[in-house]
SEFIPA-875395 format. One record per residue (C-alpha): residue in one letter; x, y, z. Coordinates in steps of 0.25 Angstrom, whole numbers, plus 5000, padded with zeros to 4 digits. Example, Ala and Ser with C-alpha at 12.3 -4.5 7.8 and 13.67 -1.06 7.14 Angstrom:
REM SEFIPA-875395
@residuo: A xx: 5049 yy: 4982 zz: 5031
@residuo: S xx: 5055 yy: 4996 zz: 5029
REM end
This chain:
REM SEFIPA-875395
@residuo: X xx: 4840 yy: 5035 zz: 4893
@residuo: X xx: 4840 yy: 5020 zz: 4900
@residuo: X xx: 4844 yy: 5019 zz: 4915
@residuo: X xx: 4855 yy: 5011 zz: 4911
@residuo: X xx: 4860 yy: 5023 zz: 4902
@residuo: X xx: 4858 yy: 5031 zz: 4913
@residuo: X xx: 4867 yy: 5024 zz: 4922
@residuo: X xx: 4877 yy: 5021 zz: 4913
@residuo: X xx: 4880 yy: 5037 zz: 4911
@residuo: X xx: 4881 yy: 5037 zz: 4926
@residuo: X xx: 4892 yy: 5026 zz: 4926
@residuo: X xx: 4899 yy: 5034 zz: 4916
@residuo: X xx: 4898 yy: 5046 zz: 4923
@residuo: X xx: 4902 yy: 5041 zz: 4938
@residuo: X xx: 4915 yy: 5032 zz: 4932
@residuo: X xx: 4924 yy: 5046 zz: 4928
@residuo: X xx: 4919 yy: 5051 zz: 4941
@residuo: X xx: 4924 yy: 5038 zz: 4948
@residuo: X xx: 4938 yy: 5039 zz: 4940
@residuo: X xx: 4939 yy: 5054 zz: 4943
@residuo: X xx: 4937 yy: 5052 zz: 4959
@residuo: X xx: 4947 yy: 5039 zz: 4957
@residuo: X xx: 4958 yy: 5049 zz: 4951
@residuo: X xx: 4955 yy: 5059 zz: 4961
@residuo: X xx: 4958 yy: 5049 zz: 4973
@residuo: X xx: 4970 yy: 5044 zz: 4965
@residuo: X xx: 4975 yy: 5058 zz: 4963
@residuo: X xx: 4973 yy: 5062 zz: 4978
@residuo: X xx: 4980 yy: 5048 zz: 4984
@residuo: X xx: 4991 yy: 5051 zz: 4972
@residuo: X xx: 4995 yy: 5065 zz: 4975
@residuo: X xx: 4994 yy: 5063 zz: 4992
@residuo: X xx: 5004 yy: 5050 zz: 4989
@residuo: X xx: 5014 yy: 5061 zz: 4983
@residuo: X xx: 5011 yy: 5070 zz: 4993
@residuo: X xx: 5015 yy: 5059 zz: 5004
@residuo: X xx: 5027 yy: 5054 zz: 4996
@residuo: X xx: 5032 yy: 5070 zz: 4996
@residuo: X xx: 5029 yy: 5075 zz: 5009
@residuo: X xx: 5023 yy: 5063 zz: 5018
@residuo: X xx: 5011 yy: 5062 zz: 5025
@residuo: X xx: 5015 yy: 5076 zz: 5030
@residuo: X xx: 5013 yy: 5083 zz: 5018
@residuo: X xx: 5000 yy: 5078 zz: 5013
@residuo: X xx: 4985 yy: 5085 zz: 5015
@residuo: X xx: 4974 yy: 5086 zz: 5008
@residuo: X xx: 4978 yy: 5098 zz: 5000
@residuo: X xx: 4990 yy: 5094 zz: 4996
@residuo: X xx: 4985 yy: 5081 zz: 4990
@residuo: X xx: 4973 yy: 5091 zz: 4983
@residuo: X xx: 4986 yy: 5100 zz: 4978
@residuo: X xx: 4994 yy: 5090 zz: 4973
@residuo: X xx: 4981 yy: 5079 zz: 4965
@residuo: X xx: 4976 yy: 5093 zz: 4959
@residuo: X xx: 4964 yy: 5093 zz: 4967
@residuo: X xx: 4955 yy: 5102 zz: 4975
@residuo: X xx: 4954 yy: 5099 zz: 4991
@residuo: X xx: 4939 yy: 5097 zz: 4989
@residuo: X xx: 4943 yy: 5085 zz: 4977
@residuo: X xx: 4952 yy: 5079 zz: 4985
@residuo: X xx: 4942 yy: 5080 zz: 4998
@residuo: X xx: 4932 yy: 5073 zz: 4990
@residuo: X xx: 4940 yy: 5059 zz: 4990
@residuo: X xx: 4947 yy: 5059 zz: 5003
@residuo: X xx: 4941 yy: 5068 zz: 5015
@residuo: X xx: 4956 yy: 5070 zz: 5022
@residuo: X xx: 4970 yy: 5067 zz: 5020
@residuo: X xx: 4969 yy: 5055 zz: 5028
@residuo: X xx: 4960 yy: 5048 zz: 5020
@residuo: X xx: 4971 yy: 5050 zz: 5009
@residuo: X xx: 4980 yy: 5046 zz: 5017
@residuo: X xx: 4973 yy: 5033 zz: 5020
@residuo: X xx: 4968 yy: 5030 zz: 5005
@residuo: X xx: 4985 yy: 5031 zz: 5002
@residuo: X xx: 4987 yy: 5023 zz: 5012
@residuo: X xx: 4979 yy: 5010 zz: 5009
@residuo: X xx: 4983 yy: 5012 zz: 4996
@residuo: X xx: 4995 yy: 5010 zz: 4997
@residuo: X xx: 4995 yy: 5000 zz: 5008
@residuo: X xx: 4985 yy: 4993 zz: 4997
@residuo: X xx: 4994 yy: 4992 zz: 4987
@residuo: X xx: 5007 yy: 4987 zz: 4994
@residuo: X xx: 4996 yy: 4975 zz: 5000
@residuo: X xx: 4994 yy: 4973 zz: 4985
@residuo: X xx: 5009 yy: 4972 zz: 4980
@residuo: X xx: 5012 yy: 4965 zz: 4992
@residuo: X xx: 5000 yy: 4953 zz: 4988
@residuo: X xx: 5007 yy: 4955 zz: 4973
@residuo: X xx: 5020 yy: 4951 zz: 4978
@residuo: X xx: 5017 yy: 4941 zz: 4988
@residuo: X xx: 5008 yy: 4933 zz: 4976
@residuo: X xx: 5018 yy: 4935 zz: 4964
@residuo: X xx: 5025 yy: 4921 zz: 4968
@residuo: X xx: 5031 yy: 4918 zz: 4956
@residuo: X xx: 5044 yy: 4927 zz: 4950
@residuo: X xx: 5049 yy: 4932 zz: 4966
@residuo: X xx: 5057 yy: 4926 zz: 4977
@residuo: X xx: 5057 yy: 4926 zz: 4991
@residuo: X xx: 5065 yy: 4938 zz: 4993
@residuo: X xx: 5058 yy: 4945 zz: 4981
@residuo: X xx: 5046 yy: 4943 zz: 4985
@residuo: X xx: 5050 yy: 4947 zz: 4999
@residuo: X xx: 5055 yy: 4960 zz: 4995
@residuo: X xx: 5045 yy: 4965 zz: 4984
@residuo: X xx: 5035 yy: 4963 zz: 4998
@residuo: X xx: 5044 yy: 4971 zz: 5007
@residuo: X xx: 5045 yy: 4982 zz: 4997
@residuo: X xx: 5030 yy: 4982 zz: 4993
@residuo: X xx: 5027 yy: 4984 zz: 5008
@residuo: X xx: 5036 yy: 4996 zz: 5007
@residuo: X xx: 5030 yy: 5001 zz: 4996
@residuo: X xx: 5044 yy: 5002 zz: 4987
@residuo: X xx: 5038 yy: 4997 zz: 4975
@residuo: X xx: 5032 yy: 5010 zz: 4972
@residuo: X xx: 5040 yy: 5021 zz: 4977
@residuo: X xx: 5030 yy: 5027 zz: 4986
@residuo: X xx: 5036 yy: 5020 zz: 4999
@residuo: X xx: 5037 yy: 5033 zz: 5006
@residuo: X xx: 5021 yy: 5035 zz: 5004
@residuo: X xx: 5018 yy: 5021 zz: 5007
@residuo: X xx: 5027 yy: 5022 zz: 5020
@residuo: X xx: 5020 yy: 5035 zz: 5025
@residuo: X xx: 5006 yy: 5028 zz: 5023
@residuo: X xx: 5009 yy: 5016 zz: 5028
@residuo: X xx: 5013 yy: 5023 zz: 5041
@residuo: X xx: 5001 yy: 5033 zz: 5042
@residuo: X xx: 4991 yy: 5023 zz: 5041
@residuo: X xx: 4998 yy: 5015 zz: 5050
@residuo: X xx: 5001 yy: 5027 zz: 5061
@residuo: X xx: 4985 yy: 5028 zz: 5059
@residuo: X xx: 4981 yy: 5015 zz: 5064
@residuo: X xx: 4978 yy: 5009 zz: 5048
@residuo: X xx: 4985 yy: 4995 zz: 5048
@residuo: X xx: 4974 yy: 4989 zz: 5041
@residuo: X xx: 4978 yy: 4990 zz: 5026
@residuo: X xx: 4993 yy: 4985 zz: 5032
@residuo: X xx: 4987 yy: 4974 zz: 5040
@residuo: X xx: 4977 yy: 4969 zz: 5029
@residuo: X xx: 4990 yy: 4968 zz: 5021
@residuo: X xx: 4998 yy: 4960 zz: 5031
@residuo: X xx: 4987 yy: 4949 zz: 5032
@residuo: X xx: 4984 yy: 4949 zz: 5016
@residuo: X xx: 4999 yy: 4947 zz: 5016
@residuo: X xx: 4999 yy: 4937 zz: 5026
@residuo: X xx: 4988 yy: 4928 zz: 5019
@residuo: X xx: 4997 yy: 4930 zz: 5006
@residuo: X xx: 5011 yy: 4923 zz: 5013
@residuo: X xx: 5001 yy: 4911 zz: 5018
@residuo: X xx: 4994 yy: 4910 zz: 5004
@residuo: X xx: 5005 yy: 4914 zz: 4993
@residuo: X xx: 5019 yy: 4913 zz: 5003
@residuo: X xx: 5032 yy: 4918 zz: 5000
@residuo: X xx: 5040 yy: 4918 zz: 4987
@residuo: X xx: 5051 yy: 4907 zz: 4992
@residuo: X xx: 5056 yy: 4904 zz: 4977
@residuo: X xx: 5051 yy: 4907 zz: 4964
@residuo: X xx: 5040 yy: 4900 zz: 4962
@residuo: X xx: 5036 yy: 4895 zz: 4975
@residuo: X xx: 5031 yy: 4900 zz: 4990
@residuo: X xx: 5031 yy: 4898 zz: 5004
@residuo: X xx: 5017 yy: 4900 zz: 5009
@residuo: X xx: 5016 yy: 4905 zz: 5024
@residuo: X xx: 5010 yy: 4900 zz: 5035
@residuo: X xx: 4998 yy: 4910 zz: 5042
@residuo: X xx: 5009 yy: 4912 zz: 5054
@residuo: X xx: 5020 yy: 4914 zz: 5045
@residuo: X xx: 5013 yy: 4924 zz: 5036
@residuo: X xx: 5007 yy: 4932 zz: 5047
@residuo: X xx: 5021 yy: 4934 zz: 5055
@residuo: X xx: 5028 yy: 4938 zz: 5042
@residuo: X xx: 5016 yy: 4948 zz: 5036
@residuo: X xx: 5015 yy: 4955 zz: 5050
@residuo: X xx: 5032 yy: 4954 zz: 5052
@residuo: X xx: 5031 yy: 4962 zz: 5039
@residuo: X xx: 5021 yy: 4971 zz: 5043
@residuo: X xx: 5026 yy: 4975 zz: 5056
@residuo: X xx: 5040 yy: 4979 zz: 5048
@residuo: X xx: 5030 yy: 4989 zz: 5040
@residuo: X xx: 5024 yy: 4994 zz: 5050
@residuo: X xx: 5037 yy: 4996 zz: 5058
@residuo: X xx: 5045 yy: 5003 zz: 5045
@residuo: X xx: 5034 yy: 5013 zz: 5042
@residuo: X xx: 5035 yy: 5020 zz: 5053
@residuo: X xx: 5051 yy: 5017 zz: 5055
@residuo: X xx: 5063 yy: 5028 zz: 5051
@residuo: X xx: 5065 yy: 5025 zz: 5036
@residuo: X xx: 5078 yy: 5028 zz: 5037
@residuo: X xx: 5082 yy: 5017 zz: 5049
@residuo: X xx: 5075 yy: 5007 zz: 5042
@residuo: X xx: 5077 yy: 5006 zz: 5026
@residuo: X xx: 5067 yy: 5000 zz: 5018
@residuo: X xx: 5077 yy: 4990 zz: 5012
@residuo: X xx: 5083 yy: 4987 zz: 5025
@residuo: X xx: 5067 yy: 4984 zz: 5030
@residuo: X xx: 5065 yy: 4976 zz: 5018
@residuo: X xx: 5078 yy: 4967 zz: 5021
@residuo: X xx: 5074 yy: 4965 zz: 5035
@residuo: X xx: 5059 yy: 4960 zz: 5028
@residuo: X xx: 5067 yy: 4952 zz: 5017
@residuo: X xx: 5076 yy: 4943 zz: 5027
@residuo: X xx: 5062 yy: 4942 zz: 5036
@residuo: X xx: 5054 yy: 4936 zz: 5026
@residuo: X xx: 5066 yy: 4928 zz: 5021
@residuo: X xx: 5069 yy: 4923 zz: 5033
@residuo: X xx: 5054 yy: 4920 zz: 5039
@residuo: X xx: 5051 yy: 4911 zz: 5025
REM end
């Protein structure tokens, strides 16, 4: 048997182990997101999540050594992917006006696109409580070079493009109201009361 033989059955052999662990973690990070949305972060630990994926404690302890390292892999990924919805919406420049546009960022930031808001919320506020402002700030200055390269939707078809100064106030404006309403009492402060109070900022700042 060639060397290159050899190595080719090795490949094969390490690809349905990769794809296994891979559905491992997913399965994991799924059933602690349904845990969270049931019962908060209260009601999450390690054996929970094992219970509710179907797998031993020793599987689970194999991809992630605590519940805080699970905690964290949620919490960048969902932070990820409200940056990358956010890049989506603020590049589609063709078919939205102002106030669409506008509106679809507000709600991307509050993660009502999905359903899972409640999850999203609860993450948000542990990693920030924890010091982890990172991923958010990351996000505030990607967003920030976007309004100075792309701008704002101000009719269909055309765009005001801020300045540095401009696009830095309004990014950590933005920001700031996050910060402030994760950690506020949902029931004073509405979601669609906040994103009103967004929607007339940006209006009136453009």
């Amino acid at each position: 048997m060639s060397e290159q033989t050899k190595e080719n059955q090795k490949v094969s052999r390490r690809k349905p182990a990769q794809e296994r662990a891979l559905h491992k973690v997913e399965l994991i990070l799924e059933s602690a997101t349904r845990i969270i949305d049931q019962e908060g972060l209260d009601g999450l630990t390690t054996n929970r999540i094992a219970e509710t994926a179907g797998i031993s404690i020793g599987t689970l302890y194999q991809y992630f050594p605590n519940k805080q390292a699970i905690i964290y892999t949620l919490g960048q990924r969902e932070l990820h992917e409200v940056t990358r919805k956010l890049v989506d919406t603020l590049r589609e420049q063709s078919s939205q006006t102002t106030d669409d546009q506008a509106r679809r960022v507000i709600r991307t930031v509050f993660g009502a696109f999905d359903g899972r808001s409640r999850v999203y919320r609860m993450l948000l506020g542990h990693a920030l409580t924890q010091g982890n402002h990172k991923v958010l700030d990351d996000a505030a200055n990607l967003i920030a070079g976007l309004l100075t390269s792309s701008g704002i939707q101000l009719n269909i078809g055309s765009a005001r493009q801020l300045s540095k100064a401009e696009a830095f106030v309004l990014t950590w404006a933005f920001v700031g109201v996050i910060r402030a309403a994760v950690v506020a009492d949902e029931t004073s402060l509405p979601s669609e009361q906040i994103e009103d109070a967004l929607l007339t900022l940006i209006q009136r700042y453009i």
